[in-house]
TILODO-939716 format. One record per atom (N, C-alpha, C): y, x, z; residue in one letter. Coordinates in steps of 0.02 Angstrom, whole numbers, plus 50000, padded with zeros to 5 digits. Each point is the difference from the previous one (the first is absolute). Example, Ala and Ser with C-alpha at 12.3 -4.5 7.8 and 13.67 -1.06 7.14 Angstrom:
<atoms>
497165066050390A/500594995550000A/500605004550000A/500534998249964S/500595004250003S/500554996150037S/
</atoms>
This chain:
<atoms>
628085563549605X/500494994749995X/499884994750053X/500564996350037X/499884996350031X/499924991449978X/500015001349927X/499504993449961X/499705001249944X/499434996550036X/499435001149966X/499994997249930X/499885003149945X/500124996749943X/499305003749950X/499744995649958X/499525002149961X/500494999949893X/499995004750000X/500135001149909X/499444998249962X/500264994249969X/499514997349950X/499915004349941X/499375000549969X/499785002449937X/500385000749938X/500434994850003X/500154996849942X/500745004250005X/500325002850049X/500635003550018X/499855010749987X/499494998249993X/499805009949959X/500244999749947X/500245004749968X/500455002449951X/499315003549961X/499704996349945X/499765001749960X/499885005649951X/500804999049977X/499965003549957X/500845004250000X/500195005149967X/500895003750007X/500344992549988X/500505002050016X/500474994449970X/500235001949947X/500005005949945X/500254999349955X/499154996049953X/499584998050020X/499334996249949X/500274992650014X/500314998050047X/499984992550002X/500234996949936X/500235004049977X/500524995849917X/500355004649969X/500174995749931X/500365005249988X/500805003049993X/500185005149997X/500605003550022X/500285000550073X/499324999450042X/500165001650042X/500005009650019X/500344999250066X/499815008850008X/499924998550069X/500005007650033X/499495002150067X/500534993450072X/500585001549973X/500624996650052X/499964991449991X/499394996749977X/499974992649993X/499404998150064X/500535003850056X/499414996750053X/500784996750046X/499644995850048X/500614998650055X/499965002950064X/500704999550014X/500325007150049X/500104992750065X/499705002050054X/500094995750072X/500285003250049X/500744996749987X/500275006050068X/500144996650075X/499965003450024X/500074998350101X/500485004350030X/500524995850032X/500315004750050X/500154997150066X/499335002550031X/500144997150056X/499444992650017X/500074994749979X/499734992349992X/500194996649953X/500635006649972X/500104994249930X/499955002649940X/499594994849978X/499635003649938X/500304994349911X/499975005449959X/500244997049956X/499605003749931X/499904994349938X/499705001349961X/500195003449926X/499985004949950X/500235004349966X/499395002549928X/500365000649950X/499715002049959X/499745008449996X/499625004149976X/500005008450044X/500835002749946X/500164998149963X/500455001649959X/500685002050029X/500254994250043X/500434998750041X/500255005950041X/499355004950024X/500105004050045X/500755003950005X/500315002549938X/500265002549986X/500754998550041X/500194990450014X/500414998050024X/499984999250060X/499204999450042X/499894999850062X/500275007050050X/499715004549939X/500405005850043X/500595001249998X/500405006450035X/500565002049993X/500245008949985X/500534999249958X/500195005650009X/500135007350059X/499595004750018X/499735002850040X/499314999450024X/499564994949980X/499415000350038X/499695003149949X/499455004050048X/499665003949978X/499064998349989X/499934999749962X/499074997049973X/499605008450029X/499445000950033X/499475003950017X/499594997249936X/499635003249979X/499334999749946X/499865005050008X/499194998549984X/499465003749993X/499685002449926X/500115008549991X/500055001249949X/499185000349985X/499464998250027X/499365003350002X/499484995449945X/499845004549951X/499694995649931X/499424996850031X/499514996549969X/499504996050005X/499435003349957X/499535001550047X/499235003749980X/499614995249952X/499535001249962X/499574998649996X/499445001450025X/499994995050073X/499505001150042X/499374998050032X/499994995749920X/499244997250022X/499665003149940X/499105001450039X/499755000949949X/499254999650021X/499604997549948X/499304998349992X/499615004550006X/499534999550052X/499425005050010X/499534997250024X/499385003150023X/499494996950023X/499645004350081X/499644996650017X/499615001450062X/499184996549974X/499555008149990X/499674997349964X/499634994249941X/500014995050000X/499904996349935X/500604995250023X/500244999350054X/500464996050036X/500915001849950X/500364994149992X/500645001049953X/500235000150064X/500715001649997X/500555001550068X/500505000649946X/500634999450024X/500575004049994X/500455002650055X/500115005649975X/500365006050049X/500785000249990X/500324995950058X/500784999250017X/500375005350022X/500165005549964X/500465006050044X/500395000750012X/499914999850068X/500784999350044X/500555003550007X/499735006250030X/500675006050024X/499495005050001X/500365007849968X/499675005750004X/500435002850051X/499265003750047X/500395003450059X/500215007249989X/500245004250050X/500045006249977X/499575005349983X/499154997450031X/499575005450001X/499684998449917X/500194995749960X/499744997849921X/499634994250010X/499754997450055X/499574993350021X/500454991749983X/499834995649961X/500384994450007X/499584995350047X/500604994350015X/499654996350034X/499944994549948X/499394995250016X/499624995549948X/499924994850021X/500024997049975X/499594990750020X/499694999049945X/499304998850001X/499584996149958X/499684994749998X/500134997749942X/499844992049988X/499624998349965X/499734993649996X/499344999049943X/500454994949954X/499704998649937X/500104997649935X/500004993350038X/500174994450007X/499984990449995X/499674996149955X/500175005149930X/499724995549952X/500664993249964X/500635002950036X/500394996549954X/500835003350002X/499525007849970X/500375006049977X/500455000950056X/500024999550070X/500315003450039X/499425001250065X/500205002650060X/499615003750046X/499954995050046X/499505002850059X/499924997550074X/499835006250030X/500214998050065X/499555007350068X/499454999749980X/499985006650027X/499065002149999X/499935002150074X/499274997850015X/499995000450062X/499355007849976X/500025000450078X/499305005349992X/500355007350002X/500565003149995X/499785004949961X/500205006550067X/499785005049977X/499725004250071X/500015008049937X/500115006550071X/500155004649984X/499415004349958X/500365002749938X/499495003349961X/499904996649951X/500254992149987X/499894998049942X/500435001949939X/499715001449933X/499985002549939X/500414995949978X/500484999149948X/500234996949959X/499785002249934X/499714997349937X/500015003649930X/500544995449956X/500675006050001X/500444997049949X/499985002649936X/500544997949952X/499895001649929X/500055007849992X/499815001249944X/500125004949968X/499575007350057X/499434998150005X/499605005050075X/500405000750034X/500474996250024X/500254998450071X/499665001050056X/500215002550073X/499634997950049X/500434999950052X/499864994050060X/500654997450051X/499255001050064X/500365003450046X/499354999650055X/500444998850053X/499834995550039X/500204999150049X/500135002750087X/500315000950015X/499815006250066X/500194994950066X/500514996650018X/500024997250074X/500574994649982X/499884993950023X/500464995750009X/500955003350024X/500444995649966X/500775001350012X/500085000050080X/499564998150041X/500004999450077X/499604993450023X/499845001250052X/499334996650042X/500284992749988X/500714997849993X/500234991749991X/499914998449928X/499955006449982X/500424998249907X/499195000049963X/499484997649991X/499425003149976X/499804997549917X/500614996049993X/500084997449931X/500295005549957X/500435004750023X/500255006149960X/499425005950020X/500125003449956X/499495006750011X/500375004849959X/500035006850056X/500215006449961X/499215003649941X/500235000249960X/499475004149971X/500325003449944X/499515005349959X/499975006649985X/499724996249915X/500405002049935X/499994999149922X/499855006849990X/499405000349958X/500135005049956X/500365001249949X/500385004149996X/500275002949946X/500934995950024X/500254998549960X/500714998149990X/500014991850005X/500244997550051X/499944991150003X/500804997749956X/500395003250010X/500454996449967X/499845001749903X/499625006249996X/499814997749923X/499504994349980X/499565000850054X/499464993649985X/500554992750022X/500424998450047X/500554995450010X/500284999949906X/500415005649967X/500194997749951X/499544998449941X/499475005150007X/499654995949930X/499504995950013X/499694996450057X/499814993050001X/500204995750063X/500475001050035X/500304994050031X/500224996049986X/500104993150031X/500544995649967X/500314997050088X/500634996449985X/500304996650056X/499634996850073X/499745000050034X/499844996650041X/500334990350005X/499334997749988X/500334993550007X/499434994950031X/500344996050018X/499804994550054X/499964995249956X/499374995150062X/499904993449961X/500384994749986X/500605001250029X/500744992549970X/500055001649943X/499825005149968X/500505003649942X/499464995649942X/500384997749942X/499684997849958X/499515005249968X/500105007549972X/499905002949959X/500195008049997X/499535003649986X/500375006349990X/500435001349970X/500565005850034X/500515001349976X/500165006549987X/500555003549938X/499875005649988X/500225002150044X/500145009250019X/500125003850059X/500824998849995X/500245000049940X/501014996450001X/499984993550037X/499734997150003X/500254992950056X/499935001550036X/499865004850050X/500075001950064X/500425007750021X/500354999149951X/500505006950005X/500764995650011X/500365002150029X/500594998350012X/500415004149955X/500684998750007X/500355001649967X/500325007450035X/499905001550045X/500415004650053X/499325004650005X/499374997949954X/499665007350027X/500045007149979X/499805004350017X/500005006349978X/499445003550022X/499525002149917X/499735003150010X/499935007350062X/499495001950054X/500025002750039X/499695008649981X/500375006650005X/499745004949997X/499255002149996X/499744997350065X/499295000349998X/499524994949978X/500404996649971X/499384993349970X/500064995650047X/500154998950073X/500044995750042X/500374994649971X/499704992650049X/500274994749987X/499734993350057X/500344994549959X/499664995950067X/499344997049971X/499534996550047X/499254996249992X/500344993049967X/500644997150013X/500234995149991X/500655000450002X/500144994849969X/500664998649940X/500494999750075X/500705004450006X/500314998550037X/500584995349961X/499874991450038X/500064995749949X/500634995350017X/500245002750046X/500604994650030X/500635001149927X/499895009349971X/500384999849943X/499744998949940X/499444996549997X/499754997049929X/500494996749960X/500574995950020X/500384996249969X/500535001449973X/500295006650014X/500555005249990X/499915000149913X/500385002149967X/500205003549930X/500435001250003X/499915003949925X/500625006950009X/500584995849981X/500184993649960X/500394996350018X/500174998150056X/499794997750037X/500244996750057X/500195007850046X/499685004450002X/500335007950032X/500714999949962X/499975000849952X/500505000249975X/500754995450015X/499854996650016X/500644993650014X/500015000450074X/499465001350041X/500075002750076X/500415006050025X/499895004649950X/500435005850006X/500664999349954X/500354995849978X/500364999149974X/500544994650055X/499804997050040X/500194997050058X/499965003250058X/499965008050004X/500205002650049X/499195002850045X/499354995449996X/499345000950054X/499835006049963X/499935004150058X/499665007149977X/499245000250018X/499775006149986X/499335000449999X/499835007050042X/499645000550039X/499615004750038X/499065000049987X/499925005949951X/499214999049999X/499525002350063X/499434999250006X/499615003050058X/499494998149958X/499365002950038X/499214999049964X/499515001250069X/499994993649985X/499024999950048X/499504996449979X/499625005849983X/499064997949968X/499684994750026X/500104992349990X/499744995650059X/499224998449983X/499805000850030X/499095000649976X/499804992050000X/499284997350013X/499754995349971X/500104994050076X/500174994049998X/499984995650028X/499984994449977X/498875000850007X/499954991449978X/500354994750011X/499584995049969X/500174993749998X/499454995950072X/499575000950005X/499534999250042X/500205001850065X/500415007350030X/500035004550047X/500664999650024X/500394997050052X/500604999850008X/500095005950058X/500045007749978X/499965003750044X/500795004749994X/500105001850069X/500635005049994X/499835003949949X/500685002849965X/499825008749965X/499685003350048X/499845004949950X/499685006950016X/500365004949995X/500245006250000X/500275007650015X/499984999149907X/500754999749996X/500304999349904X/500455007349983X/499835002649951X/500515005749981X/500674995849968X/500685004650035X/500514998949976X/500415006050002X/500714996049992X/500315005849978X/500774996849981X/500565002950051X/500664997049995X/500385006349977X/500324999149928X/500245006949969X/500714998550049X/500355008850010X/500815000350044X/500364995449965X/500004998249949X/500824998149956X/499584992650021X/499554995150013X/499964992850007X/500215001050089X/499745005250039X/499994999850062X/500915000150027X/500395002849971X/500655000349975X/500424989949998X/499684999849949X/500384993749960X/499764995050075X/499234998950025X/499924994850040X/500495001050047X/500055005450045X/500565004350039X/500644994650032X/500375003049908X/500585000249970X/500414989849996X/499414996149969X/499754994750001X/500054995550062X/499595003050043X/500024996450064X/500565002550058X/500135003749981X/500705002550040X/500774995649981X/499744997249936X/500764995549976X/499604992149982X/500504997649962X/499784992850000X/499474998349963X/499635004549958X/499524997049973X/499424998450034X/499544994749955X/499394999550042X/499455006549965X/499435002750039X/499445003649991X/499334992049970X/499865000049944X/499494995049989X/499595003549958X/499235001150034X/499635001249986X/499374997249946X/499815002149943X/499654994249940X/499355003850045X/499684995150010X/499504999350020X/499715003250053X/499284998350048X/499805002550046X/499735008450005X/499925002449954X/499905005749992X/500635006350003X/500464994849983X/500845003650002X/500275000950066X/499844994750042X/500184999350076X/499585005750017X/499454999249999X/499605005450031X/500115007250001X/500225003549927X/500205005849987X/500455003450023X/500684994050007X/500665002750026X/499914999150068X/499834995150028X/499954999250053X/499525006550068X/499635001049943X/499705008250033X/500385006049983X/500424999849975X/500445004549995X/500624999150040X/500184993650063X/500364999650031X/499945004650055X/500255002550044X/499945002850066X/500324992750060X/499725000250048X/500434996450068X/500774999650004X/500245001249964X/500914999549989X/500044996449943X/499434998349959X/500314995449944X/500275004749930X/499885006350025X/500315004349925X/499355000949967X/500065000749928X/499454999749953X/500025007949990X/499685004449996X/499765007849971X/499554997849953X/500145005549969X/499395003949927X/499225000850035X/499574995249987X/499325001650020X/499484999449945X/499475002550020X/499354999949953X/499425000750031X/499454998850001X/499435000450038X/499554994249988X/499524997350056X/499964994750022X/500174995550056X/500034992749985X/500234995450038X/499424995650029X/500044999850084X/499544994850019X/500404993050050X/500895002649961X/500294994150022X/499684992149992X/500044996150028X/499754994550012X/500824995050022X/500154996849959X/500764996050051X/499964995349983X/500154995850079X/499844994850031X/500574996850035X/500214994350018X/500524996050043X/500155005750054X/499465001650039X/500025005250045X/500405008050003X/499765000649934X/500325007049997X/500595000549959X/500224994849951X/500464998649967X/500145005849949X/500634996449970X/500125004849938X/500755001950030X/499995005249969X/500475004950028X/500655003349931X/499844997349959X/500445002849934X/500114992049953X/499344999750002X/500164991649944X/500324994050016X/500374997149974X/500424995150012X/499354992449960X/499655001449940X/499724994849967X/499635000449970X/499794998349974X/499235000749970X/499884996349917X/499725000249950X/499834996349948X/499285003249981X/499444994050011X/499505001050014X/499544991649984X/499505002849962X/499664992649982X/499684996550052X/499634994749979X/499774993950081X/499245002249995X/499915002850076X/499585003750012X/499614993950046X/499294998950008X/499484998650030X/500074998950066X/500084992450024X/499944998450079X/499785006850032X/499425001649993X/499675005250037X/500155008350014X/500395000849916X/500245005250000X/500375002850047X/500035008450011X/500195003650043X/500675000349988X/500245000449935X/500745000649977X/500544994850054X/499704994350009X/500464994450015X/500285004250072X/499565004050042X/500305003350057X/500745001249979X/500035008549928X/500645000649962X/500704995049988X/499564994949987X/500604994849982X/500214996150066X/499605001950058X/500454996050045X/500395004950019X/499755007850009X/500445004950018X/500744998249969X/500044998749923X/500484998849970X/500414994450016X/499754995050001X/500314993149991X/499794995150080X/499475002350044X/500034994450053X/499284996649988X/499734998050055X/499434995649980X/500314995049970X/500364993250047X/500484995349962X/499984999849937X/500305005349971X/500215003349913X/499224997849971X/499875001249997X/499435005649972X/499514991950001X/499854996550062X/499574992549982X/500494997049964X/500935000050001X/500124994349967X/500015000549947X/499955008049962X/499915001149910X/499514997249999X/499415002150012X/499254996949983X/499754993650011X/500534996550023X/499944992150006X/500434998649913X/500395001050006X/500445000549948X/499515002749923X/499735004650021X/499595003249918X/499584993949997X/499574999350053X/499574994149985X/499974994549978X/500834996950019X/500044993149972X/500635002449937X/499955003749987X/500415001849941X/499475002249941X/499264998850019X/499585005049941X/500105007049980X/500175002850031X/500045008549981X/499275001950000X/500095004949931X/499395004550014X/499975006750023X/499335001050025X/499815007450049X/499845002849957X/499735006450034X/499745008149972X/500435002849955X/499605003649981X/500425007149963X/500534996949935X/499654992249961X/500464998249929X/500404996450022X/500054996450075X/500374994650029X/500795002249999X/500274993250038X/500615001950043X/500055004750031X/500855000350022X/500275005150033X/500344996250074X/500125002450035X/500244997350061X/500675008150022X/500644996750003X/500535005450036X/500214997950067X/499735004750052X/500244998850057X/500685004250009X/500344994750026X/500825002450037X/499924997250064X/500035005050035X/499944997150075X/500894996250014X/500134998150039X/500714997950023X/500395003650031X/500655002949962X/500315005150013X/500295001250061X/499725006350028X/500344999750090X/500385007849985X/500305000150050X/500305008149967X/499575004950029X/500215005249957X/499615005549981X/499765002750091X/500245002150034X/499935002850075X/499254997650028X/499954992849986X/499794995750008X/499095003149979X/499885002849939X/499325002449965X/499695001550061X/499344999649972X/499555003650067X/500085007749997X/499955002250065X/500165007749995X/499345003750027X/499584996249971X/499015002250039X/500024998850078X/500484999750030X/499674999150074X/499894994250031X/500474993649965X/500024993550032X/499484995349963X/499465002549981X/499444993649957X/499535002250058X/
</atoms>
């Protein structure tokens, strides 16, 4: 960002918004929208009128792991954050030590060959760092089945803003779907935390359609403001279709969250047409390389430091993008995963106009 701004303590989102009181539900957060420099303030409820008939919502259908879990390194406590399983059965890991006020910190030290002892005669061994930059993740080798030891003693991954543990349903969205192979994400893909099947309901009743996609977004501390890493996804034909179909006429393409951009957006080719893909993604998008299908974005207020903010200028403009966050700040919005929502609408230029990959 080109201003510098520090998020006070007191602006972390504690706790869901449906705990703040009562009768509330998941949609009692506020919605900050920008188009362009002008930004204006909204209840998340509202959404329904902000949009229009023809636009089309991207979500991410990909459930939420239980992916932390307690083990040790000899008499030493740790907990073991699992990120993304690769194709050869190896996940990648970040391990953390206990604080002492029931959430984690880095662990420094740790080097190839080290043992993990998890529950139930568990064992996590470690074999080589995610790559020579990345030495905080590590691929390593579980015995036996990790997503059964994931279901019968994991719980959510959570950070120190968070008041309190929470069950593995507060970090499920409404749009997830259980995955064939047990796959899922390390973390809550959370820009659609605020969604219910009410509010779907009255969205699709006003015409905004829906296109699902799924990408496994693995673990990105709170401590570590680092690009992704190489994410499994997966754009089924009939969403690759609708974005198409969508951006060829007047609707807008608006993507719920950063994980949604990412998916479709690797499923674009250099012409801007979306195909049916699956694999992995080591897209990375930036002002530079721009977006090529998305018109907007709805996505929570992410961390001065964070890598995401690249995304949102792709979307909206540097301009955009400092004058929301001047705006969240002196408006009190809250961050992370229970916080606000922020909808970027960039300022409508006509369609010809999109980047077509060669001019960023």
């Amino acid at each position: 960002m080109t201003v510098t701004v520090r998020v006070p303590p007191e602006l972390s989102a504690r706790v869901p918004a449906e705990q703040r009181g009562p009768g509330l539900d998941r949609d009692a957060v506020r919605l900050l929208v920008s188009r362009g420099t002008e930004v204006t303030h909204h209840a998340f409820a509202e959404l329904p009128r902000l949009l229009r008939a023809g636009d089309l919502l991207v979500v991410n259908t990909s459930p939420t792991l239980a992916a932390a879990v307690d083990g040790r390194i000899g008499h030493a406590r740790v907990v073991v954050h699992f990120s993304t399983r690769g194709d050869d059965g190896r996940w990648a890991v970040e391990l953390r030590e206990p604080d002492g006020r029931g959430t984690t910190r880095p662990r420094a030290g740790t080097r190839a060959g080290t043992e993990v002892v998890l529950p139930g005669a568990g064992r996590l061994v470690l074999e080589e760092p995610l790559s020579p930059r990345r030495e905080r993740f590590w691929w390593a080798r579980a015995a036996g089945d990790a997503l059964e030891l994931l279901r019968a003693y994991g719980r959510a991954i959570r950070y120190s803003y968070t008041e309190r543990d929470q069950p593995l349903l507060a970090y499920q969205t409404v749009f997830a779907l259980p995955a064939p192979d047990g796959a899922g994400s390390a973390e809550m893909p959370s820009a659609a935390r605020p969604f219910t099947a009410r509010l779907v309901a009255e969205l699709v009743s006003r015409g905004v359609q829906f296109a699902p996609v799924t990408l496994h977004t693995g673990v990105a501390s709170a401590e570590a403001h680092e690009p992704p890493y190489p994410e499994r996804f997966a754009v089924p034909a009939a969403s690759a279709l609708l974005v198409n179909a969508v951006g060829a006429g007047d609707g807008r393409v608006i993507a719920v969250g950063t994980t949604a951009v990412r998916a479709v957006e690797s499923a674009a080719g250099p012409d801007g047409v979306v195909r049916a893909a699956a694999g992995w993604t080591d897209l990375v998008v930036t002002p530079r390389r721009g977006v090529r299908v998305v018109d907007g974005l709805l996505t929570g207020l992410h961390e001065p430091e964070a890598s995401h903010l690249l995304m949102l200028e792709a979307v909206a403009g540097r301009a955009g993008v400092d004058r929301a966050y001047e705006e969240a700040l002196r408006g009190l919005y809250l961050w992370h995963e229970f916080g606000d929502v922020h909808l970027i609408l960039p300022e409508e230029t006509p369609h010809s106009e999109r980047c077509d990959g060669n001019s960023w």
